[in-house]
Each structure stands twice: as structure tokens, then as C-alpha cells.
N, C-alpha and C positions, 0 to 999 in steps of 0.2 A: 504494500500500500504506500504509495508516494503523497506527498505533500505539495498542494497546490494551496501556493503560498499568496495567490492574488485573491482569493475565491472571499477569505475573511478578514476582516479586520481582529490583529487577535492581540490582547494585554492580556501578559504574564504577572499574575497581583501578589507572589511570593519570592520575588528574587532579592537575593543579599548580596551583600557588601562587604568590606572590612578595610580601612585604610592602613598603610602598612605600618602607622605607633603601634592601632590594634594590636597586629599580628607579633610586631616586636614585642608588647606589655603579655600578651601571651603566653609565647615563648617562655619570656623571664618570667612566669609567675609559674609553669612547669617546672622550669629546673630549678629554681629557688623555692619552690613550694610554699611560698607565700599564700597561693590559694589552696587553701583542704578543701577540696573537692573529689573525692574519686571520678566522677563522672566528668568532669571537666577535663580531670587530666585524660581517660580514656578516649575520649573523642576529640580533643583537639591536640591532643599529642600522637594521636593517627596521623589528621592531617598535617600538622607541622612540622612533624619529625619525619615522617614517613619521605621513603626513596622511590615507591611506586613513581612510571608515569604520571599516573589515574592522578593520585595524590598531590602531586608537583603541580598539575594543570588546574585542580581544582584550586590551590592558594594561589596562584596566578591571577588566574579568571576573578577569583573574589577582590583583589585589589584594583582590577581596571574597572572606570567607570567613563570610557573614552572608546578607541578607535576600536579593538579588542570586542569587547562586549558587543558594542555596535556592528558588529561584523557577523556574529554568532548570534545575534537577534535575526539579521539580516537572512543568514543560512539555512534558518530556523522558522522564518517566516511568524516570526516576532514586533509585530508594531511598535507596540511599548511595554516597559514594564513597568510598577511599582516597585522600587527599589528600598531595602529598610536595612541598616546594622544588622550583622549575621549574629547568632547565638552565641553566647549567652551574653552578647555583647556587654553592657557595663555595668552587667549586674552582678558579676563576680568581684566588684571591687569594694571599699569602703564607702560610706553615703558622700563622704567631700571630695573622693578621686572620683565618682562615678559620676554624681553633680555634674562638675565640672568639663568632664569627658561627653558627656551627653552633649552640650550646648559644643563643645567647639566639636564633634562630628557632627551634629546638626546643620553648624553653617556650612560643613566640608563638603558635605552632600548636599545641600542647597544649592550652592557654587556649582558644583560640578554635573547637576541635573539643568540647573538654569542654561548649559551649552549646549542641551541638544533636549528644548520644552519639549516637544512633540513625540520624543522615545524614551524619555525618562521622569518618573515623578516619585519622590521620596515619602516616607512614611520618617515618623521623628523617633530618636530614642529616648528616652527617660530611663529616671532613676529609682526608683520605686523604693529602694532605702530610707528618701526622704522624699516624701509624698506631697509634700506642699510644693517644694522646688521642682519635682516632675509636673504638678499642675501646673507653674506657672510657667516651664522650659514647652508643654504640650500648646497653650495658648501661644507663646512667643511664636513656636516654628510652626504653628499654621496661618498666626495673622501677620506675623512679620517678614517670613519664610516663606511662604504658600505651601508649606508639608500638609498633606492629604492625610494625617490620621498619626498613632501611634504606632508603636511596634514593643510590644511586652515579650521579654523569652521565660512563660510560665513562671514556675517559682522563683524567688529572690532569696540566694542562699537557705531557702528549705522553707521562705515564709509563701504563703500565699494570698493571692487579692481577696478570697472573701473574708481574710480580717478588715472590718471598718478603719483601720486609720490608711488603708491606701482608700479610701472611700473618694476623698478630694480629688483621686485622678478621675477615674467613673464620672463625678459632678462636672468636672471639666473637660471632659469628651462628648459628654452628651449636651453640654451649651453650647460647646464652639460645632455641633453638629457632625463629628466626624466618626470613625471608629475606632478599635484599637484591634489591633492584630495580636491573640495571643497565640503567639509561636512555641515550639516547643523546644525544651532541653531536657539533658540527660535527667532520669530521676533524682533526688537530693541524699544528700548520705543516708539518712533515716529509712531508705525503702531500697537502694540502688543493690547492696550486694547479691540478693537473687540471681539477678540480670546479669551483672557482670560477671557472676561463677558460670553461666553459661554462652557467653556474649549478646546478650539480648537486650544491652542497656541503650543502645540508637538508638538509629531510623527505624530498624530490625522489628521494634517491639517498643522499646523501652518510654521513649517519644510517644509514641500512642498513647500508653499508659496513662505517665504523668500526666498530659496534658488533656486526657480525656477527665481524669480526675479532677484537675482542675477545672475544667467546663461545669461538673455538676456540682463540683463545692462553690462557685457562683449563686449557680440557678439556687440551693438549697438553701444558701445564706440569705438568701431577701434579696442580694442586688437589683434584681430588675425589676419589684415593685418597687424600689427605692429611684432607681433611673429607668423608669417604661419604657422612653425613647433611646438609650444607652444598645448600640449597637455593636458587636464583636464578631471579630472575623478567626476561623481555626480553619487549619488549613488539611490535607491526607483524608479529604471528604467526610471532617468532621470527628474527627482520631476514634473510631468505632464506635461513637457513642448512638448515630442512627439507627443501628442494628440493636440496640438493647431498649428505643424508647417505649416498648410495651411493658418491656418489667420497671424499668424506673417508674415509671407510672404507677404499674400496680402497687409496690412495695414501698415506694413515697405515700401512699392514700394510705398503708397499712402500718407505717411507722410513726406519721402522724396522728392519728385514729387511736393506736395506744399509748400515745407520748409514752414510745419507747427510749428518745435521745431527747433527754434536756433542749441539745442543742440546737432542733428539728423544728420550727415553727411553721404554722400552717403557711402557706403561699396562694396570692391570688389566683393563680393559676397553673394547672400540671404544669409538670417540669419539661413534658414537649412540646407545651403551648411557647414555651421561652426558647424555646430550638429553634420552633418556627418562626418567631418574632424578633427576634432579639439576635439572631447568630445568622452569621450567612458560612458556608462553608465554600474553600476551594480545592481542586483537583491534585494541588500540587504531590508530585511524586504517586498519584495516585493512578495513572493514564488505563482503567481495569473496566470495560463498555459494563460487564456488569453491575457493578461495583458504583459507578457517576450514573447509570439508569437508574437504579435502587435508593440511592441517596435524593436525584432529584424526584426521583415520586414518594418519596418520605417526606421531603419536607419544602417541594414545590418548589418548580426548574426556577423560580425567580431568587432563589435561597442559594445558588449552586456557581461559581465563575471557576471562570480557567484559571488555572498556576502551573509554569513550570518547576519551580524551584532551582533554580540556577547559582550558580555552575554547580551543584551537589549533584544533581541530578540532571546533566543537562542534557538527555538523548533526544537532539531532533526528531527522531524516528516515531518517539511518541506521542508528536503533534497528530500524527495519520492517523492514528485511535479515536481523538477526541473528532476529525474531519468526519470518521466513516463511525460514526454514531448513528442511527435509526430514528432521527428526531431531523424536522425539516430545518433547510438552512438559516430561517429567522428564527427558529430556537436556537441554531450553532452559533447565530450571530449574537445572541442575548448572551449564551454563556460565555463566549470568548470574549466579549465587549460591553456590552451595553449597561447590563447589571452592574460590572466594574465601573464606567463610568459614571453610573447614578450614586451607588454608593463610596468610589471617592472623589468625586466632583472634580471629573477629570474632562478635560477639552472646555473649563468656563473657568 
């Protein structure tokens, strides 16, 4: 199956970044172990260290955001993409280096998106350590910037958004109208060693995991009667949480019902009413005709956009999957585009 690459208009809405301090502060935080992470180090001491090709190409690609990229968009019959800080971008650091690292990658990729509007549009990073200063760095890079949304990598060293004091980020995403990208990372020390006794702590598995769990410690904490309008984007067509919305449902009505958990308060509505409302999911690394059919009749093709996930996953090959879908070209056109442009107010 070949790729005709005039036929759509197609935005890529999970590709990452990393400029090369990133990658240097990285490095030195692996071999100095300044960061206790085990998951941190397993996965980006793959990438970093690693002599593979595969490897070498892929921290290449994640630092160009110029002739490079735009080439392999080109190849790939990639319009544009949304671009965001790669994982766990600068949430592995302290609340005053992260702070501060957020705002000056913000401009960096501001700058370097502003050279080519038309194929490039940024998502912002925050700090989530200090939740006041990510609300106001969230405001800054979309009204001062024009950044199309946030970009979160799940837990922040082992905490997570449904505790209320990140709440101010949430209140400030859903004023300035955008959304946040909860992207995923390694699980946190607290849960990871399973996975990494068998390698399942990535892409593989592990990524799914957390950050599926993360989705429903959201939905169960209150968030989104708290922010109605608070929009969130997960990406691997929703990290398998569509596949399970009938028993969340059941066993949400049956844990509330017996205030079995203290911590379990009734919610306005199921917990796959908030999937469908509240969450859009995209494709990325997920290119499976099954799999992006099933997702968008769960939770309605307007719920569902294209992602490559780039360079991590970058097989042109797998554009031809989403072309020879079973759905008419002005649905291929909504999901490769249109949806992304409504929800991050992209081409205005």
C-alpha cells in the first residue's frame, strides 16, 4: 500500500522535540545520577547511550527542528505537525531548574516554529513542581507565544494531576481555551520494577499503563466537574482505556454505591461520559485499522486525530494504514486534519 501524499491534508499532533542542553542535562543526570529515576534512566539511557543506527537517528531527528525534519515530513506526506518537548522533559528536574527550563525552551521552540508557521506549531512545557509558575509560563506561551496548548509527561516524579494543588494548571487551560497533552512516561519508582524485570517498562507496555492510570485518576478525582470545558489530549488511541469503558463504569456505580474508598466521591457523570467529553485521543504509534475503527466508534470519529509520533516512531509506511481505512475521504480528512485544527486553533 503506497502513500498518496497529495490526496490529504495531514497534521501529525504528537511529535517531539528536544534541544541539545536537553539532551546534554540528560546525559549528565544519567551518569551522575542526580536523577533517581529507574525508568528515566532505562529509557533514555537507551536512547542516549545507545550505538544502534535506529538509536543514533532517532536523537538526531529529535534535535532538528529545520531543514531535517522538514524533509521527513515532506517524505512522509506530513503537512504539519504539532511539535511539544519530548519526555519527561523538565519534569525530572527541581521546581527552580524546571521553572526556568520550561520558559526558555518555550521561546526556543516558539522561534524556531515561527520559521516555517505553516509546518510547525508548538505545544508549551510546564512545570508542574510549581503549579502557579506552570499556570502563568501556560498563559504566557499561548498569549504571548501563540503555543497551541500544553504538553504534561504524566506523573511529576511519582506525583500526579488529580492532587488539587496542580488544580491552577487545569483552571488555566480551560480559560485561555486550549488543551493539555498528557503524554506518557516511564512508570515512577513506586510501580516500575514489575516492568523492568521483564522489559515492559516503555512504549512496550509500561507507557500505557501509567498513563492510562493517570486518565482515570483524573476522571475519579472530580476534575472535570470542577473544569466541564477542560479538554485533554492522550495519545496510542487513548493508552487502552476505551477497551475497558464498560467495567469502569460498572464498578465506578458499585464503589461509589458502597462508599467502598473514602476517596471515591460520586461524579456528575460516568466516567465514559468524561472520555467522551472531555478527552480526544490520537493515533500516534498506534497505525492498527482495527484498533483506530474501535476507538473511533467508542467514543465518536470526532474524539479520534492522526499522530505520528516522530522520530520515535517514525515509519512512513504507516501513513498507508490510516489512507486505506474503510471510512470515506471526508472522514480521513477530519481525522488527519480538521479535528486537529479545531481543537488546537491551528491555520487562525
Amino acid at each position: 500500500m503506497s502513500i498518496d501524499k497529495q490526496r490529504f491534508r495531514r497534521i501529525a499532533t504528537e511529535e517531539a522535540w528536544a534541544p541539545p542542553d536537553l539532551v546534554r542535562r540528560f546525559r549528565d543526570a544519567i551518569r551522575d545520577g542526580s536523577v533517581d529515576d529507574p525508568g528515566f534512566r532505562s529509557l533514555m539511557g537507551y536512547f542516549l547511550f545507545g550505538e544502534s543506527p535506529r538509536t543514533k537517528a532517532i536523537v538526531e531527528r529529535l534535535q532538528d527542528l529545520g531543514e531535517r525534519r522538514i524533509a521527513d515530513m515532506d517524505s512522509s506526506g506530513i503537512a504539519q505537525q504539532v511539535v511539544a518537548l519530548t519526555a519527561p522533559g523538565v519534569q525530572i528536574f527541581d521546581a527552580a531548574t524546571a521553572a526556568a527550563l520550561s520558559v526558555e525552551y518555550n521561546d526556543r521552540l516558539a522561534e524556531a516554529c515561527a520559521r516555517y508557521p505553516d509546518r510547525l506549531s508548538p505545544l508549551a512545557a510546564v512545570a508542574p513542581q510549581d503549579p502557579g509558575h506552570a499556570a502563568g509560563e501556560l498563559e504566557r506561551a499561548v498569549t504571548r507565544l501563540g503555543m497551541k496548548g500544553a504538553i504534561i509527561n504524566s506523573h511529576t516524579r511519582g506525583e500526579y494531576l488529580d492532587d488539587e494543588r496542580f488544580w491552577p494548571i487545569f483552571e488555566a487551560a480551560e480559560a485561555l481555551d486550549v488543551p493539555v497533552y498528557l503524554h506518557p512516561q516511564t512508570p515512577p519508582r513506586s510501580m516500575i520494577e514489575p516492568f523492568l524485570a521483564r522489559g515492559l517498562d516503555g512504549a512496550i507496555y509500561g507507557f500505557g499503563v501509567e498513563t492510562g492510570l493517570h486518565m482515570l485518576r483524573l476522571i475519579v478525582s472530580g476534575v472535570f466537574d470542577r473544569f466541564p470545558k477542560l479538554k485533554v489530549i492522550v495519545g496510542h488511541l487513548g493508552e487502552g482505556i476505551p477497551f475497558w469503558l464498560f467495567r469502569i463504569d460498572f464498578f465506578h456505580r458499585s464503589i461509589v454505591a458502597t462508599r467502598r474508598y473514602a476517596s471515591v466521591k460520586p461524579l456528575e457523570r460516568r466516567p465514559s461520559d468524561y472520555l467522551r467529553e472531555n478527552f480526544y485521543v490520537t493515533t500516534s504509534g498506534m497505525a492498527w485499522e482495527p484498533a483506530i475503527l474501535f476507538v473511533r466508534s467508542v467514543l465518536g470519529a470526532d474524539r479520534v486525530m492522526y499522530a505520528m509520533d516522530y522520530p520515535y516512531q517514525f515509519v512512513p509506511e504507516e501513513v498507508a494504514v490510516t489512507d486505506g481505512l474503510p471510512i470515506s475521504d471526508e472522514e480521513k480528512q477530519a481525522l488527519y486534519a480538521t479535528i486537529a485544527e479545531r481543537v488546537f486553533k491551528l491555520g487562525g
